[in-house]
Structures are given as structure tokens and as C-alpha cells.
VOTOR-535102 format. One line per 2 residues: number of its first residue (from 1); for each residue x, y, z of N, C-alpha, C. Coordinates in steps of 0.1 Angstrom, whole numbers, plus 5000, padded with zeros to 4 digits. Example, Ala and Ser with C-alpha at 12.3 -4.5 7.8 and 13.67 -1.06 7.14 Angstrom:
1) 5132,4943,5078,5123,4955,5078,5132,4967,5078; 5128,4978,5071,5137,4989,5071,5129,5000,5079;
//
This chain:
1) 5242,8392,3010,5231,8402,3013,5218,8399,3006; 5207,8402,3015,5191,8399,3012,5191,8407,2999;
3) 5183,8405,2987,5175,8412,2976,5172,8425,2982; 5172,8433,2982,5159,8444,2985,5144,8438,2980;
5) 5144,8439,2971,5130,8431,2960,5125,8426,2965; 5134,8414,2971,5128,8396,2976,5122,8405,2992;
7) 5129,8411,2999,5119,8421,3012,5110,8428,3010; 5109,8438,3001,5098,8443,2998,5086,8436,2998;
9) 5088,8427,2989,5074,8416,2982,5073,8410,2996; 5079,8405,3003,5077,8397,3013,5067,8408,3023;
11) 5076,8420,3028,5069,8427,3034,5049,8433,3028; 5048,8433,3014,5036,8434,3007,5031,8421,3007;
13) 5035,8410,3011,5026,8400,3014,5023,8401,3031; 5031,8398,3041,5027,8406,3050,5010,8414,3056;
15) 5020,8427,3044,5001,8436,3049,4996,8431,3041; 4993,8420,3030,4982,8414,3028,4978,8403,3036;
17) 4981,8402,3042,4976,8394,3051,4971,8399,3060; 4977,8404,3066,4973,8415,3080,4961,8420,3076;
19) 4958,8426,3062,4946,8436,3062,4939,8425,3055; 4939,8409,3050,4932,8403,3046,4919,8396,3064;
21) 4933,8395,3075,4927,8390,3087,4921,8400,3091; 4923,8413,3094,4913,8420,3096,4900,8425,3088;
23) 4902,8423,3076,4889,8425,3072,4879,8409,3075; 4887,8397,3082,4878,8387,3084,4874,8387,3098;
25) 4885,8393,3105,4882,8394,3120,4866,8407,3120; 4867,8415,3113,4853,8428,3115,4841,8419,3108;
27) 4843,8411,3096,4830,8406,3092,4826,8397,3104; 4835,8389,3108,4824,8379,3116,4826,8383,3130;
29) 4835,8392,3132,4832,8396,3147,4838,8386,3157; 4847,8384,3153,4860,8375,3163,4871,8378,3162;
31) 4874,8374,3172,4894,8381,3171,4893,8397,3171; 4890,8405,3171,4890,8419,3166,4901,8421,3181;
33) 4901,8421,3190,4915,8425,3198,4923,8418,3195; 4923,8405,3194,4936,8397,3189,4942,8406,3180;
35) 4934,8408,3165,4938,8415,3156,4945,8425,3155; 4937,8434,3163,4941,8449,3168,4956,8446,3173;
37) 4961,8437,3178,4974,8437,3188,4982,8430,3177; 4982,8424,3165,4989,8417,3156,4990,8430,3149;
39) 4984,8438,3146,4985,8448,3138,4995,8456,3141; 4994,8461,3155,5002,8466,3168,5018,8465,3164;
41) 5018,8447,3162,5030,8441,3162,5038,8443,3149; 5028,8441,3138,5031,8447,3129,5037,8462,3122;
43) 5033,8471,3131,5038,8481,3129,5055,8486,3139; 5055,8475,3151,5063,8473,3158,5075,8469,3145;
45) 5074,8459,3138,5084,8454,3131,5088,8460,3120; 5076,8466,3113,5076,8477,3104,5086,8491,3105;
47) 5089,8495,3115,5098,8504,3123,5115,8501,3115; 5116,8494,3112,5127,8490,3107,5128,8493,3095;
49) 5118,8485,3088,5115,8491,3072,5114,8501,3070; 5105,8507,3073,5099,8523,3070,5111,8534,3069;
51) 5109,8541,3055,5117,8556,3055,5111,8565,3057; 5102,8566,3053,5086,8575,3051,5086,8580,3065;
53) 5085,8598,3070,5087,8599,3082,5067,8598,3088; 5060,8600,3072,5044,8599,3070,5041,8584,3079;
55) 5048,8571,3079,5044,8556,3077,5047,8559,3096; 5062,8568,3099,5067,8561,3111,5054,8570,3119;
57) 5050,8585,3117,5039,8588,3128,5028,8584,3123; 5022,8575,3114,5011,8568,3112,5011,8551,3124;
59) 5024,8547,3122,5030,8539,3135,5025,8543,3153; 5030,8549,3149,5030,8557,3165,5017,8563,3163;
61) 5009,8567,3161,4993,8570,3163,4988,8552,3167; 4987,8547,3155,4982,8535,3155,4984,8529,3171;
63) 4999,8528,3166,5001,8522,3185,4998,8534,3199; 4998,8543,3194,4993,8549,3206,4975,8549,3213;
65) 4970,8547,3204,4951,8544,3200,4952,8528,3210; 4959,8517,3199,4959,8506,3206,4963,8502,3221;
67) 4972,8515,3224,4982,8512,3235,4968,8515,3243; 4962,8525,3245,4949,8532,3253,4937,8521,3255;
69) 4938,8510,3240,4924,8506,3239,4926,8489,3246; 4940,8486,3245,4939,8476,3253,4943,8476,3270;
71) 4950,8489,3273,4947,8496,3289,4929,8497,3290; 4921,8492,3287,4909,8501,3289,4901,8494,3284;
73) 4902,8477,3290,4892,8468,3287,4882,8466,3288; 4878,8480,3301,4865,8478,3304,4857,8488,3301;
75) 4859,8496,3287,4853,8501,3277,4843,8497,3274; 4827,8498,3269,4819,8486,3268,4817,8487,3254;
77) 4819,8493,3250,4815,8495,3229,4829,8494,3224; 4838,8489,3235,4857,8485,3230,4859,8482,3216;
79) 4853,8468,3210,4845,8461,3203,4848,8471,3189; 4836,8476,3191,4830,8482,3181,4836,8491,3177;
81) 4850,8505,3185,4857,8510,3184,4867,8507,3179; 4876,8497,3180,4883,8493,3171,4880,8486,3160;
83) 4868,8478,3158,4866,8476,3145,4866,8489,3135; 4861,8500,3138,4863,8509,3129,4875,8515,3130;
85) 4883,8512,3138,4901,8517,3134,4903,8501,3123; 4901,8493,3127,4907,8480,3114,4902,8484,3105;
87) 4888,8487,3106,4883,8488,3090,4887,8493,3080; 4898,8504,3087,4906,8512,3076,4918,8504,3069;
89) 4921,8493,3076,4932,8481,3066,4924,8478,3055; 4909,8484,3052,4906,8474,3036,4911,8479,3025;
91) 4915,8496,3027,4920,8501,3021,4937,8494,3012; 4941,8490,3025,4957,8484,3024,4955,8472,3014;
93) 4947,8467,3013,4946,8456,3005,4945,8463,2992; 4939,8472,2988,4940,8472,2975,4957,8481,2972;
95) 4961,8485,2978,4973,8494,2978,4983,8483,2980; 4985,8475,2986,4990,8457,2984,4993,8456,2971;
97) 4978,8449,2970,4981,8443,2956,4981,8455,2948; 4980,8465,2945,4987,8477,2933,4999,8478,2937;
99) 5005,8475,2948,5024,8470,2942,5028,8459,2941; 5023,8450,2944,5020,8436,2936,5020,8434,2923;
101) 5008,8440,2918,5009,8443,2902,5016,8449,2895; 5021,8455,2901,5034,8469,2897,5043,8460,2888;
103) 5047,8449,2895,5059,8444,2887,5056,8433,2885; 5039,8429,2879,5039,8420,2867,5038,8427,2852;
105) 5028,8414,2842,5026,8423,2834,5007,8417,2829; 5001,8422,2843,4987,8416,2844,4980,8425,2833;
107) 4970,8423,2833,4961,8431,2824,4957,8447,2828; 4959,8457,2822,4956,8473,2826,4946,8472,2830;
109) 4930,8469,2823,4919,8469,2833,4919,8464,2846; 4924,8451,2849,4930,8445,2865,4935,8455,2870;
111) 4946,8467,2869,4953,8473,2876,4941,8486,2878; 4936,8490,2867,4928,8499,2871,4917,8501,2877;
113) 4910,8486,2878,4898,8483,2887,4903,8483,2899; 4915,8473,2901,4923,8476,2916,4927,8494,2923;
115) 4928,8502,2912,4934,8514,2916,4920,8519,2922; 4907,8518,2913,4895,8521,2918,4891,8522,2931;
117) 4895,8506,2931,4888,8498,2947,4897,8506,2959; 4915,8505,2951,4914,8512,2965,4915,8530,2969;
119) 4909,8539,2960,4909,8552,2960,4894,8553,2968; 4882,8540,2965,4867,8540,2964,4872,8535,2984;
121) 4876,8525,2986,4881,8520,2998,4885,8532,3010; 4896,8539,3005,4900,8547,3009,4895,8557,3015;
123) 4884,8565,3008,4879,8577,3013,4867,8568,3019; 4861,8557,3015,4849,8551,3023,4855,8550,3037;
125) 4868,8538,3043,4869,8536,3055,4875,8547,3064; 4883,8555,3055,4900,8556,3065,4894,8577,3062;
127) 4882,8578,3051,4881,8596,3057,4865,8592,3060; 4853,8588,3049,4837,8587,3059,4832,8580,3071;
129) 4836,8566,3071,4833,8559,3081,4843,8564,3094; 4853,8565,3088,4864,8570,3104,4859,8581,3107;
131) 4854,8590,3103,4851,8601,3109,4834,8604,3116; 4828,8595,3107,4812,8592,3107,4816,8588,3129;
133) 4820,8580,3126,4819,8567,3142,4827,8572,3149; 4838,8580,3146,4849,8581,3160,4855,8593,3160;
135) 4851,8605,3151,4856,8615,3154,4841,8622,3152; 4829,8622,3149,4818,8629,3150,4810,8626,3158;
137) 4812,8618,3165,4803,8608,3170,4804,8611,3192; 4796,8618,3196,4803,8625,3204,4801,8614,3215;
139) 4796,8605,3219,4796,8594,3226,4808,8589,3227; 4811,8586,3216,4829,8580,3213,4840,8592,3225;
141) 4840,8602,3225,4845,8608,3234,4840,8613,3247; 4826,8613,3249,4821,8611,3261,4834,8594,3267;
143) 4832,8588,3259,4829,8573,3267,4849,8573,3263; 4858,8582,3257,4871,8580,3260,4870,8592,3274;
145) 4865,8601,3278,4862,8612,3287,4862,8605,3298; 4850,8596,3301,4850,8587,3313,4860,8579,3314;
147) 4867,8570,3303,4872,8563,3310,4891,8564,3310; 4890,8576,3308,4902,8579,3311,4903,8583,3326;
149) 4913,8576,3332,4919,8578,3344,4926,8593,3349; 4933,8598,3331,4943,8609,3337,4937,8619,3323;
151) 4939,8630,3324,4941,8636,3312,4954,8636,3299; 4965,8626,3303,4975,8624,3298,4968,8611,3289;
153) 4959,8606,3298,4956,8592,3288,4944,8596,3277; 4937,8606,3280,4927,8613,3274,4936,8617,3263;
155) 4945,8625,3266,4953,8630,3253,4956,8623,3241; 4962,8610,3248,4969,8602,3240,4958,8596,3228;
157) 4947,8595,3238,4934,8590,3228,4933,8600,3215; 4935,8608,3221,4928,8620,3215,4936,8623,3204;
159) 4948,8626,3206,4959,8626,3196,4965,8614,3189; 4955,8602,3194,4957,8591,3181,4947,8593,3173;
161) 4936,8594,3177,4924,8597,3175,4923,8608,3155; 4928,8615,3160,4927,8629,3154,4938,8630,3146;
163) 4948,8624,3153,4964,8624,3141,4965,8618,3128; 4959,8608,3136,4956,8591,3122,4948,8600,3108;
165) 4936,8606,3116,4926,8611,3112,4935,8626,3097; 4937,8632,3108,4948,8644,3095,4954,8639,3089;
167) 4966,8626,3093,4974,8623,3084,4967,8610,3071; 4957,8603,3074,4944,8599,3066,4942,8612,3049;
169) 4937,8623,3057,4934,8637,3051,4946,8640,3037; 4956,8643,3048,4968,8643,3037,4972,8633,3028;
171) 4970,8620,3034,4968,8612,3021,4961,8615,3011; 4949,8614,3016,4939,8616,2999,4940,8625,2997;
173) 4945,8643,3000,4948,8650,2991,4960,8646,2983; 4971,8641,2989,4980,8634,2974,4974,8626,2970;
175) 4965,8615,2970,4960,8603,2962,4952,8613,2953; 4943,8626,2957,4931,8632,2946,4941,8640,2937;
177) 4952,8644,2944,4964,8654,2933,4973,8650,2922; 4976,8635,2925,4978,8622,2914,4973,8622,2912;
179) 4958,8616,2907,4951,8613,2901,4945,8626,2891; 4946,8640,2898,4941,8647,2889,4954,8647,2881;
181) 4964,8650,2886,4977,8649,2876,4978,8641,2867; 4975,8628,2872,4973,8622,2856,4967,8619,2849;
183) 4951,8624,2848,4942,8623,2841,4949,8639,2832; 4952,8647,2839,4953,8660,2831,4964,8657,2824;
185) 4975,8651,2826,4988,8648,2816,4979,8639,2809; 4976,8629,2811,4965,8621,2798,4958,8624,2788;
187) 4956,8637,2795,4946,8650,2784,4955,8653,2775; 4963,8663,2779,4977,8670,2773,4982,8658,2764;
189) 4986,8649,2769,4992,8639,2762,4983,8639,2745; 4969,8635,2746,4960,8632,2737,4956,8646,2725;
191) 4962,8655,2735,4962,8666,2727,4969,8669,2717; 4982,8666,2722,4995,8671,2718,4994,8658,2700;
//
């Protein structure tokens, strides 16, 4: 039988890669559907791994958004819509490598500059920019409005759209409720 361990790490190299090509596919503006559909696949294979019932409907959004965006090629700002769904993998890279480092024995400032980047990451792509471009942005739904064929495919937009988007939310309220938790045990700690 496989390690657990030796899967894990494998699987955390994985999404570092995944969220390393997407953050290269949005800078220079190639592959961004390729990508979008590797990612797809990724979360296809992820299905297996995953216990987290949070990871499996973060799956199923993701693929449901994708399922819509590659039905609907002749979107004209396609492009530009899914780059701001990738953009939210830059976050994954720093949450990568913070289990990555987990089980060396690198330097604390390394781990905490990485915890930084990706808490700073986090609320930048995946709660302001995601919300800035594709949930406030009423063009973005004009232009899923038009080119939806049925109201069933409207939905589906709509409820990848918005689900990603809440369950996004509930993240960083546990990522802000840890962190306050343990700066306050830190306190206590220093007190005592």
C-alpha cells in the first residue's frame, strides 16, 4: 500500500503547478482556456481525494462555471471572464507551499511571510477582484443573460457564479477566526 504522505505531497505538488500555470497563463494571456479545462480536470481527479464536503462543492461550482464557459464560446469577453475565475489559484500557491513547509524545518519568518502572501492573496483574488469583475459588475450578467440559451443554463452560471463566491466568504471568515484565535492565544500565552 501507497504512503498516505508520499500522496499527499504529490497531490500539493500537483496544485502547485496547476496554480503556478495559471498564474502564467493570465500574465501573458495564452492558454487561459486550455488552462481553465486542466484545472476542470484537476478537480475531476481530485474527487477521489477530497473528504472535505467544503472542497467537493467548491469542485462542482468550479466545474459547473467551466462546464457553461466552454458551452459558450462565442461569449466575446470569454477571455477575460475566466481569467478572473483563475486568478483566484494565486491564492493556492501560497496555501501549497504552507503545507509544504509544514513538514520541513524552514525558517519561521519564511513560513510567515508565506502565511502573509497567502491571507493578502486570498482576500485580493478570490473575495475583491472576484467580486469587483464578476459579481458587481452588471455587464458580466447582462452578457451571461444574453447568452444563455435556457434559463437552466443561466442558472447554472449563476449558481457557480455566486456559490464559489459564498463558499470563498466562509473561507476567510475561518482563515480571519484563526488568525484572530491565534494572535489572541499568543497574547494569553505572553500573559500568563
Amino acid at each position: 500500500m501507497v504512503n498516505e504522505n508520499i500522496i499527499k505531497m504529490q497531490l500539493q505538488f500537483m496544485y502547485l503547478g496547476i496554480s503556478l500555470f495559471s498564474c502564467f497563463c493570465i500574465m501573458t494571456n495564452f492558454y487561459i482556456i486550455t488552462c481553465s479545462n486542466i484545472v476542470g480536470f484537476i478537480c475531476l481527479i481530485d474527487f477521489y481525494f477530497v473528504k472535505k464536503k467544503d472542497m467537493l462543492l467548491h469542485h462542482i461550482l468550479v466545474l459547473s462555471m467551466l462546464h457553461y464557459m466552454n458551452y459558450h464560446s462565442d461569449i466575446e469577453n470569454r477571455k477575460e471572464i475566466v481569467s478572473v475565475i483563475l486568478s483566484t489559484e494565486t491564492s493556492t500557491i501560497f496555501l501549497t507551499l504552507n503545507n509544504l513547509l509544514e513538514n520541513t524545518s524552514s525558517l519561521l519568518n519564511v513560513k510567515k511571510i508565506n502565511k502573509l502572501a497567502f491571507v493578502s492573496s486570498f482576500v485580493y483574488y478570490r473575495i475583491y477582484n472576484y467580486s469587483y469583475y464578476l459579481i458587481l459588475d452588471k455587464n458580466i450578467h447582462n452578457t451571461f443573460l444574453i447568452y444563455s440559451r435556457n434559463n437552466f443554463e443561466y442558472c447554472e452560471i449563476c449558481i457557480g457564479l455566486y456559490g464559489l463566491f459564498i463558499l470563498n466568504l466562509y473561507w476567510c471568515c475561518l482563515i480571519i477566526k484563526k488568525i484572530m484565535f491565534k494572535n489572541n492565544y499568543i497574547k494569553t500565552g505572553e500573559n500568563a
